[in-house]
C-alpha positions in Angstrom: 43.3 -27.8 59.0 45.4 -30.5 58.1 44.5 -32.6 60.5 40.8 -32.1 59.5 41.5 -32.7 55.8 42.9 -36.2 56.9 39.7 -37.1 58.9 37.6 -36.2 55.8 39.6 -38.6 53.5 39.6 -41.4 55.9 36.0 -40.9 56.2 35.7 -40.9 52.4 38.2 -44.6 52.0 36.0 -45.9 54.9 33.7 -48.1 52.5 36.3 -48.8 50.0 38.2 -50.0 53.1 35.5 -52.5 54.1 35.2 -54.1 50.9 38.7 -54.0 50.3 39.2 -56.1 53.5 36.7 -58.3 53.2 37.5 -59.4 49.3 41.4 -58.9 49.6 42.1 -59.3 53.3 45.4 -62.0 53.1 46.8 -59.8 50.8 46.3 -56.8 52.6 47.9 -58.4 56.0 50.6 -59.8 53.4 51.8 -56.6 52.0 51.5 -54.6 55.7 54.1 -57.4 56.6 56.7 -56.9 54.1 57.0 -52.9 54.4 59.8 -53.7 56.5 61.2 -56.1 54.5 63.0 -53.7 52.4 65.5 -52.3 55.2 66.4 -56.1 56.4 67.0 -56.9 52.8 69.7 -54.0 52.2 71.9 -54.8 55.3 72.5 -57.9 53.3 73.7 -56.5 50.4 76.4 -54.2 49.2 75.9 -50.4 50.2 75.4 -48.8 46.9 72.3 -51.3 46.5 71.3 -51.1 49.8 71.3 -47.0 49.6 69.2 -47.6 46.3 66.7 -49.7 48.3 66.7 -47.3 51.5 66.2 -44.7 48.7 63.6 -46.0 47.2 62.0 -47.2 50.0 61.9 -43.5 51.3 60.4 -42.1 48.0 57.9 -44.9 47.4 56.5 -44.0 51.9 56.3 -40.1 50.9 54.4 -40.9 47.8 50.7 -40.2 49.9 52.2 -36.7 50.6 52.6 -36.0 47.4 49.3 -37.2 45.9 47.2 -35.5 49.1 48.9 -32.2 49.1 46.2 -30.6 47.4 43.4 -32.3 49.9 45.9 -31.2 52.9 46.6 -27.6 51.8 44.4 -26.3 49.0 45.7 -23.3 47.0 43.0 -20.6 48.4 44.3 -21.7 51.9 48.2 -21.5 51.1 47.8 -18.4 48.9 46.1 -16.9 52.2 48.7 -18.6 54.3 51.8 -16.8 52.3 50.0 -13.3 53.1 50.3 -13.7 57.3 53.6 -12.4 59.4 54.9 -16.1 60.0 58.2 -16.0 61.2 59.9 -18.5 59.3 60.9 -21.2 62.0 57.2 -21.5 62.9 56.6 -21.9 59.0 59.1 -24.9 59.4 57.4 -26.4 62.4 53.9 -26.3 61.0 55.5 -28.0 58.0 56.8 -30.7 59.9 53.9 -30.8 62.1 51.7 -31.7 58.8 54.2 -34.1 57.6 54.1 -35.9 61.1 50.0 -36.4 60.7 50.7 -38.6 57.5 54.2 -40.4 58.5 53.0 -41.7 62.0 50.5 -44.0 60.7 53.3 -45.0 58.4 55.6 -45.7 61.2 53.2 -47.9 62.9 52.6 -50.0 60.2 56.6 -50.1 59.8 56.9 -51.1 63.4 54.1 -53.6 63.2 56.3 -55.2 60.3 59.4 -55.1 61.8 57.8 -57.0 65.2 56.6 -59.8 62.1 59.8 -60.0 60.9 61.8 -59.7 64.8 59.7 -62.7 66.5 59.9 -65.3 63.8 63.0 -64.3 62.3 64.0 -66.1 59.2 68.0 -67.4 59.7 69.7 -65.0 57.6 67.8 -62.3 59.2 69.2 -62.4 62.7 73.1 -61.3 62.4 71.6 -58.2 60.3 68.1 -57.3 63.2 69.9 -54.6 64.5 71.1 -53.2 61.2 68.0 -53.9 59.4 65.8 -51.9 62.2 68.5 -49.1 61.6 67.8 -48.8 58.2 64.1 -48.9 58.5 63.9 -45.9 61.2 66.7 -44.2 59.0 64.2 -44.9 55.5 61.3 -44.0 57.5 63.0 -40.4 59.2 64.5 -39.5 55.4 60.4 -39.9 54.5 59.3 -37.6 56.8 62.1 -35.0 55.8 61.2 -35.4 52.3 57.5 -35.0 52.9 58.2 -31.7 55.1 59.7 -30.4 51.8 56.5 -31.3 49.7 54.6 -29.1 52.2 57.0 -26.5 51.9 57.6 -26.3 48.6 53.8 -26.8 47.8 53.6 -23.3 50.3 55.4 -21.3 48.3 54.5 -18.4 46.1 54.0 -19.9 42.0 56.6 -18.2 39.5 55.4 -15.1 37.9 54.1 -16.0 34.0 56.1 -14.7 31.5 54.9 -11.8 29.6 53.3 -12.5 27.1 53.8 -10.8 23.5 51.6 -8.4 22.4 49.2 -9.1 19.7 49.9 -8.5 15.9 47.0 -6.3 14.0 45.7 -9.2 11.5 42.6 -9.5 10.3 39.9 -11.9 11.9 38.4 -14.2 9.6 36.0 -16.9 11.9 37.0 -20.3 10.9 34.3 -23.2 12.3 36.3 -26.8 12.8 35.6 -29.6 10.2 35.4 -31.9 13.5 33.2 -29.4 15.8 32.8 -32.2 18.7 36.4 -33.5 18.2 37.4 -29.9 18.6 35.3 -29.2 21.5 36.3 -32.6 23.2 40.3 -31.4 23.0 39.7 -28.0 24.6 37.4 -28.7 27.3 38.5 -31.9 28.5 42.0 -33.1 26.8 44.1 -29.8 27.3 42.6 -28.6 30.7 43.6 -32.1 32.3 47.4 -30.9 31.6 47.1 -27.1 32.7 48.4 -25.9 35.7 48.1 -27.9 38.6 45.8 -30.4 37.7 47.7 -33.6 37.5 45.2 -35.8 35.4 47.2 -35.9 32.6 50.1 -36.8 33.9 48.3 -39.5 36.6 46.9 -41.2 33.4 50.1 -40.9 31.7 51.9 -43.0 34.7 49.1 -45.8 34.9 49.1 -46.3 31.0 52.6 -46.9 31.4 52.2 -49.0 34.2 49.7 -50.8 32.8 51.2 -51.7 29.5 55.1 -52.4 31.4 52.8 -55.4 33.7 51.1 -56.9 31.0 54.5 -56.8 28.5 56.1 -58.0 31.6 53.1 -60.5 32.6 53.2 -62.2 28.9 56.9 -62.2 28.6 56.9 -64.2 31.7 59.5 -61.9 33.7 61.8 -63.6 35.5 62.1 -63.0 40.0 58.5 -62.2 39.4 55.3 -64.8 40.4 53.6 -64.9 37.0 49.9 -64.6 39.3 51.1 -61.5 40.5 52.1 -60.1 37.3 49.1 -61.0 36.3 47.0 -59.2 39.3 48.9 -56.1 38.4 48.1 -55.9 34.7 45.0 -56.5 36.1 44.3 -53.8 38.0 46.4 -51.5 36.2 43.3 -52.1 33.0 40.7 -51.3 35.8 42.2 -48.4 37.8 43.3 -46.5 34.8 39.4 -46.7 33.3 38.6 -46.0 36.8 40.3 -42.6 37.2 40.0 -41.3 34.0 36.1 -41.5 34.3 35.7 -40.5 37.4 38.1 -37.4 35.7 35.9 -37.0 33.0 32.4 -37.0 35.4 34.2 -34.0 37.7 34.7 -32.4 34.5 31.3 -32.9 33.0 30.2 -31.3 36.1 31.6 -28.0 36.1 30.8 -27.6 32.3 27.4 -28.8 32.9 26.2 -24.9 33.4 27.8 -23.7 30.4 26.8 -26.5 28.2 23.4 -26.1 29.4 23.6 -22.4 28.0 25.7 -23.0 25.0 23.9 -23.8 21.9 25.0 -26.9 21.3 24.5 -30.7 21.3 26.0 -31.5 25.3 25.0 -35.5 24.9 26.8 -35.8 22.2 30.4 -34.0 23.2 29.8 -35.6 27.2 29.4 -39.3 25.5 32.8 -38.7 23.3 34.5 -37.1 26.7 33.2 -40.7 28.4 34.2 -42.6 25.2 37.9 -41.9 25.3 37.9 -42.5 28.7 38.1 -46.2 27.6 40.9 -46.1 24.8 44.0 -46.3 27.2 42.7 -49.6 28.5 41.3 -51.2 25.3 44.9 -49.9 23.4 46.7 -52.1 26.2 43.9 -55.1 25.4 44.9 -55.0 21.7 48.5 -54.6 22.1 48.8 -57.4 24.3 45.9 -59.3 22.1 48.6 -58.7 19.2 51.9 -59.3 21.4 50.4 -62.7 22.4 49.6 -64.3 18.6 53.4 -62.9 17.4 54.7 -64.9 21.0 53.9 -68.2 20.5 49.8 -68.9 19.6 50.6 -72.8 20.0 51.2 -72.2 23.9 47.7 -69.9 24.6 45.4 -71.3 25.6 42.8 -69.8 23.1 39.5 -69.9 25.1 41.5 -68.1 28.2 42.2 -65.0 25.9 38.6 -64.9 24.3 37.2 -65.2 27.5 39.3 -62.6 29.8 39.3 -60.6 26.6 35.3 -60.5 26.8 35.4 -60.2 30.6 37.7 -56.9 30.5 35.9 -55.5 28.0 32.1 -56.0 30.1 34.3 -55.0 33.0 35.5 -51.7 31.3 32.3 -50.7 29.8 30.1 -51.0 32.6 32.5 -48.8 35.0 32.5 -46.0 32.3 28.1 -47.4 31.3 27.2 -46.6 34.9 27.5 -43.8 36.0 24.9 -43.9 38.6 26.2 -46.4 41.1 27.1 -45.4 44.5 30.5 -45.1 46.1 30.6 -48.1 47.6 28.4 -49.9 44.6 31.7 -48.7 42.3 34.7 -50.2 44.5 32.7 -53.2 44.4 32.7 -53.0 40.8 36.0 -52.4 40.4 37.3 -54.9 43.2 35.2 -57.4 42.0 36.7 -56.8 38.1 40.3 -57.1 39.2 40.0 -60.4 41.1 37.5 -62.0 38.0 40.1 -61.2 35.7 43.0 -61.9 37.8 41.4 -65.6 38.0 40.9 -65.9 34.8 44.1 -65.0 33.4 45.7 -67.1 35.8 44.8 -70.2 33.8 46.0 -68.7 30.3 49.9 -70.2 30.5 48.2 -73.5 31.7 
């Protein structure tokens, strides 16, 4: 089952991929040959910062396990799985088995590195090859523990809900919201996004914040750091958090849809505000870093650069949330094509 849920969600990155590749393809080949970089790197430093990087390394390669667990094992199918005689060593080998389906495409893409890295190897990387490759395999084998522990742990029967209090006789008087839309707005689309396991919430919680920490850090000019790739990131970080949150919002739209249909109500008008605020993350990181940049130094800006990736990121933003309509692959050309316009454009702004 695992092994089908994978095929489905290479099937569904298939066009993203080719678009990807053909707009971004350098970058892509870049990155795949640095994933072994980290390992190299920590055999030349001392060992509590190269356990930090191994760590990190390790944590940042089971991160897919994490986000797919739902796609690889959906609740219906553990909560049917926890009901079956499975001896528990079996359990553990099924585990690991669906671990191993994610972490040996990782390991070939780590091996592919580490042959980059081996054949042309820099100076101060050849008295450390053998260390280095030691620390990859070791980074790469704590991965695959850790993801076997997602699995199981995602397996496992949820804690029983407190008991709730019984209800105190008061009298019932109906009380109608001054804000009736607002009101609708935060509980059928704010609080179910943080309810049980839907992660939402907290997914849009971690790109705001990683979207606001690239463009302080992009505008700050962050040391160690290429001020284009700052820039990339802030970037994508305003596009991808827009991104998710509507395409959120739409999955959400759609399993009202019946009920709103039935309710009597105005739908439009509550579905346009749930679209709406889909927006305010980005544009709050576009007018703090609108407001950051004029207390910096104005003299330094260069003032048509800001009006015009200000203008561009908005357009950008609007129509991914305006267009609801545009295919799959239409959309990750949308959003591809946003991130590298803007990512040009701001590139000139410190010039």
């Amino acid at each position: 089952m695992a092994h089908h849920a994978s095929l489905q969600f290479a099937a569904s990155l298939a066009s993203s991929m080719e678009i990807l590749v053909f707009l971004a393809g350098p970058v892509l080949l870049g990155l795949l040959s640095v994933i072994a970089l980290p390992g190299f790197l920590a055999m030349s430093l001392p060992w509590p910062a190269a356990l930090g990087i191994v760590s990190a390394q390790a944590l940042l390669t089971c991160l897919p396990a994490w986000l797919l667990r739902k796609r690889l094992l959906p609740a219906s199918i553990a909560a049917w799985l926890r009901q079956l005689p499975l001896p528990r060593r079996l359990r553990w080998q099924a585990d690991i088995a669906v671990a191993g389906l994610l972490m040996l495409p990782l390991g070939l893409a780590y091996a592919v590195s580490a042959a980059i890295w081996l054949l042309q190897p820099p100076p101060w990387l050849r008295p450390i090859a053998a260390p280095g490759m030691a620390a990859t395999v070791a980074a790469w084998l704590l991965a695959w523990l850790l993801t076997t522990l997602i699995v199981a742990q995602h397996l496992r029967a949820p804690r029983p809900a407190s008991r709730a209090r019984p209800p105190t006789m008061t009298a019932y008087v109906p009380r109608l919201p001054r804000w009736r839309t607002a009101f609708l707005w935060r509980q059928l689309f704010w609080l179910p996004f943080w309810r049980n396991e839907n992660v939402v919430g907290r997914q849009q919680s971690i790109l705001l914040a990683g979207a606001g920490a690239s463009m302080l850090a992009w505008l700050l000019h962050a040391p160690l750091v290429p001020a284009p790739l700052l820039g990339l990131l802030a970037s994508a970080s305003l596009v991808i958090v827009t991104d998710r949150g509507d395409k959120a919002v739409r999955e959400q739209i759609g399993l009202l849809s019946p009920s709103l249909n039935a309710w009597p109500l105005a739908g439009k008008a509550l579905t346009r505000l749930a679209c709406a605020a889909s927006l305010l993350p980005a544009f709050a990181v576009l007018l703090g870093a609108g407001v950051l940049l004029y207390c910096i130094d104005p003299a330094a800006l260069q003032r048509r650069v800001t009006s015009v990736y200000a203008v561009t990121a908005s357009a950008a933003l609007l129509a991914i949330v305006g267009l609801p309509r545009l295919t799959a692959r239409g959309r990750v050309a949308l959003v591809v094509f946003s991130i590298l316009a803007l990512s040009a454009i701001g590139s000139e702004l410190w010039n």
